[in-house]
C-alpha positions, -999 to +999 in steps of 0.1 A: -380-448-677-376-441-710-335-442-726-317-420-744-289-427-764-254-412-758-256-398-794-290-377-790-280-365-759-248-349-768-266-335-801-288-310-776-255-300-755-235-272-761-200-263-745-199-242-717-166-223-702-168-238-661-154-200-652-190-187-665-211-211-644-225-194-610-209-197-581-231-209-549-227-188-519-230-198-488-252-185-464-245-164-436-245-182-404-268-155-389-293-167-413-284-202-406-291-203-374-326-184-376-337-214-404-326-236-379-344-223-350-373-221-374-373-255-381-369-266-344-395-247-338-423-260-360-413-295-355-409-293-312-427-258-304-446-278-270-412-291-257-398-260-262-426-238-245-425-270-215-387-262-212-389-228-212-414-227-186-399-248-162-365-231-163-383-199-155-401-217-125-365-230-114-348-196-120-374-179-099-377-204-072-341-198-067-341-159-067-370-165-038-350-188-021-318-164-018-339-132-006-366-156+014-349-141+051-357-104+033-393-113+023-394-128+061-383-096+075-403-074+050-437-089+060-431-094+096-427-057+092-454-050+076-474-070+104-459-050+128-468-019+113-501-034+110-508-042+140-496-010+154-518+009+131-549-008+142-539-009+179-533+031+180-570+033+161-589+018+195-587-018+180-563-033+209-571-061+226-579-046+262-603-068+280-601-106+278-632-125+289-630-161+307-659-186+314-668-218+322-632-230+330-626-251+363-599-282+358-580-254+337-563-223+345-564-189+332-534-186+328-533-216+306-561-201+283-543-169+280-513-185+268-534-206+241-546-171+234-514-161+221-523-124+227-496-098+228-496-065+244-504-047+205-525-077+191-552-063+179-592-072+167-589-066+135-559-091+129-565-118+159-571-152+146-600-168+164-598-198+149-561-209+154-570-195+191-603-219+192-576-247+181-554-240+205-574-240+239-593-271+222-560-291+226-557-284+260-560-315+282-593-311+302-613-289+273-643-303+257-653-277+233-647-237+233-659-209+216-638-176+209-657-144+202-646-109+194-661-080+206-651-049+192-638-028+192-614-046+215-628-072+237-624-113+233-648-134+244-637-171+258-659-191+268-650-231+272-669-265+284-651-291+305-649-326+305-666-347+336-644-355+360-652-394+374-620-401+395-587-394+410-556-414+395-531-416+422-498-424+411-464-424+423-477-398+450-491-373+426-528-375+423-551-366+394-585-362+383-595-385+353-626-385+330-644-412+317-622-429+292-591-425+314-576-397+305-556-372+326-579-334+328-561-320+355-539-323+392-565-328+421-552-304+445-579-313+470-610-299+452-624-334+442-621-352+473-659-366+464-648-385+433-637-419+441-600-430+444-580-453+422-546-464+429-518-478+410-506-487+373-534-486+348-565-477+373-572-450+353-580-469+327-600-498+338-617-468+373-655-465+355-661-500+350-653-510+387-668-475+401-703-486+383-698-522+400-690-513+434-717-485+434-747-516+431-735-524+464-736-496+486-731-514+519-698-524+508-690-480+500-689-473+540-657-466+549-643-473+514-612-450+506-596-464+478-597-488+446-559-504+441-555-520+408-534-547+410-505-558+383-533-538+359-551-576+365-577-567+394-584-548+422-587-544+461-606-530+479-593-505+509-611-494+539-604-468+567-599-493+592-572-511+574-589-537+557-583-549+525-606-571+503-588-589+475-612-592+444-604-618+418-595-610+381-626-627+365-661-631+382-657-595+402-691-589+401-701-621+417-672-616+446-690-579+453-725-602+461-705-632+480-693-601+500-723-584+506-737-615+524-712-620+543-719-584+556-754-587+559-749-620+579-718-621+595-709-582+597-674-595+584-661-555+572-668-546+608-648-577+627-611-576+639-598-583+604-571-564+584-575-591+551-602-611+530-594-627+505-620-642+479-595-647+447-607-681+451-641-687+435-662-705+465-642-696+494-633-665+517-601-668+541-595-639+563-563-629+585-568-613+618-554-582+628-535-593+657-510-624+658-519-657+676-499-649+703-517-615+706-549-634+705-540-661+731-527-627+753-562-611+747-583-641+755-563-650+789-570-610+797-607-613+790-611-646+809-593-628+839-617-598+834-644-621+839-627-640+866-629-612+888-659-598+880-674-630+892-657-629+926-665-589+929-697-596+927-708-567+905-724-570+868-699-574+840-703-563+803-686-593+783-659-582+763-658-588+726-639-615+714-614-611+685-628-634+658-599-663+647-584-667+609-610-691+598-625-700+561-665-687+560-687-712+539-699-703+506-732-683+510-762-699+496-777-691+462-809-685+459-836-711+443 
């Protein structure tokens, strides 16, 4: 930067009265605050427009929220008036069609229906109706139709039915995986019967097994799971066969030999047990003493038949608790 002396500088000046110098004037805050804005503006115009916009959202959100019941009441009015409108055309709902339906009632489908008395065609959802009966316990798969100009048209598919649950006294009709469908109320008596705690679960895989042996199905009434580990087997005449927990399927053949050769379901016997892999014990119906009365009575049957003179059939005799050897596997 170049210097200049004191001397040349004061050569150029001239005096000048302070009183005739301009004054500045300051600018009207109006003014001011427009610069300012101006300013703000060009240097944070997308924040702005960002906070503008969401304090619009938030002011409207509120106004919505404090008139919301109004809005309710507005368009369930509207709906009303609707409905009305199309019902008083010939679009009302007046015939409701129901097929296929067995385990469930009608009533129940009507319900899912949701179909008031002015619910007409034009505004009845089928789908949230299809969605509705679908959830039902014993539905497979439905199909809702309209037919106008004011018919609906149901028509629904079941799921199979493989055996009744009973428990604690109520029974029910189950399908393959287990699940509750429906309350037998005596229409399934042909399905097979599973008793107790977690039958229903475990029923198909022990109906299959028993059905490979069908001597051992006459007479059968029931299949009682027990402590959800393994199951019985309970007959008409009392008898109970007690199955293991593991190697079922090769207790059901032990037991079908036994039949075949010793007739054991059909002897005087209220228990077998073969929980124990090789062995069978069974428990006879009547007591020892009941035995010992029954022999002494058929010894004096025959006794005095001898003396009479006359023919005698020989009475049967009760068979005694014994343990029946293990049958022989084939070679």
């Amino acid at each position: 930067m170049q210097q200049v002396k004191s001397e040349a500088f004061l050569a150029g000046a001239r005096m000048i009265d302070p009183r005739a110098l301009p004054v500045p004037v300051r600018a009207k805050r109006r003014h001011r605050l427009i610069n300012n804005f101006s300013r703000t503006w060009v240097l944070h115009r997308r924040a702005m427009v960002r906070a503008v916009v969401a304090i619009t959202v938030v002011v409207l959100l509120a106004l919505v929220y404090q008139v919301r019941d109004y809005i309710g009441a507005g368009a369930t009015t509207l709906s009303g008036l609707a409905q009305g409108e199309f019902a008083d055309a010939g679009f009302a709902i007046g015939e409701i069609s129901i097929t296929g339906q067995t385990l469930t009632s009608e009533q129940a489908i009507f319900d899912a229906l949701g179909i008031e008395p002015r619910t007409s065609t034009v505004s009845f959802d089928v789908e949230a109706a299809r969605q509705r009966i679908s959830e039902l316990p014993a539905i497979a798969s439905v199909s809702v139709r309209k037919g106008y100009p004011g018919d609906v048209l149901v028509t629904v598919t079941e799921k199979v039915p493989v055996a009744r649950w009973r428990v604690d006294g109520v029974t029910f009709v189950v399908d393959a995986q287990g699940e509750q469908i429906g309350e037998d109320f005596g229409a399934y008596g042909d399905l097979p019967l599973v008793v107790g705690d977690g039958a229903a679960d475990d029923a198909l895989v022990m109906i299959r097994a028993i059905e490979q042996y069908p001597t051992l199905t006459d007479g059968l009434i029931a299949l009682s799971r027990i402590a959800d580990r393994r199951w019985d087997l309970i007959y008409d005449t009392g008898l109970r066969v007690q199955l293991p927990e593991l190697g079922t399927a090769q207790a059901l053949r032990h037991l079908t030999t036994y039949q075949s050769e010793y007739q054991l379901l059909d002897r005087d016997i209220n228990l077998i047990d073969l929980r124990v892999d090789g062995l069978v014990a069974v428990r006879p119906t009547k007591t020892a003493e009941e035995l010992a009365e029954a022999e002494a009575a058929r010894r004096k049957a025959i006794i005095e038949r001898a003396k009479s003179g006359k023919p005698y059939p020989m009475p049967p005799r009760n068979l005694p608790s014994q343990t029946l050897a293990q049958p022989m596997s084939p070679q």
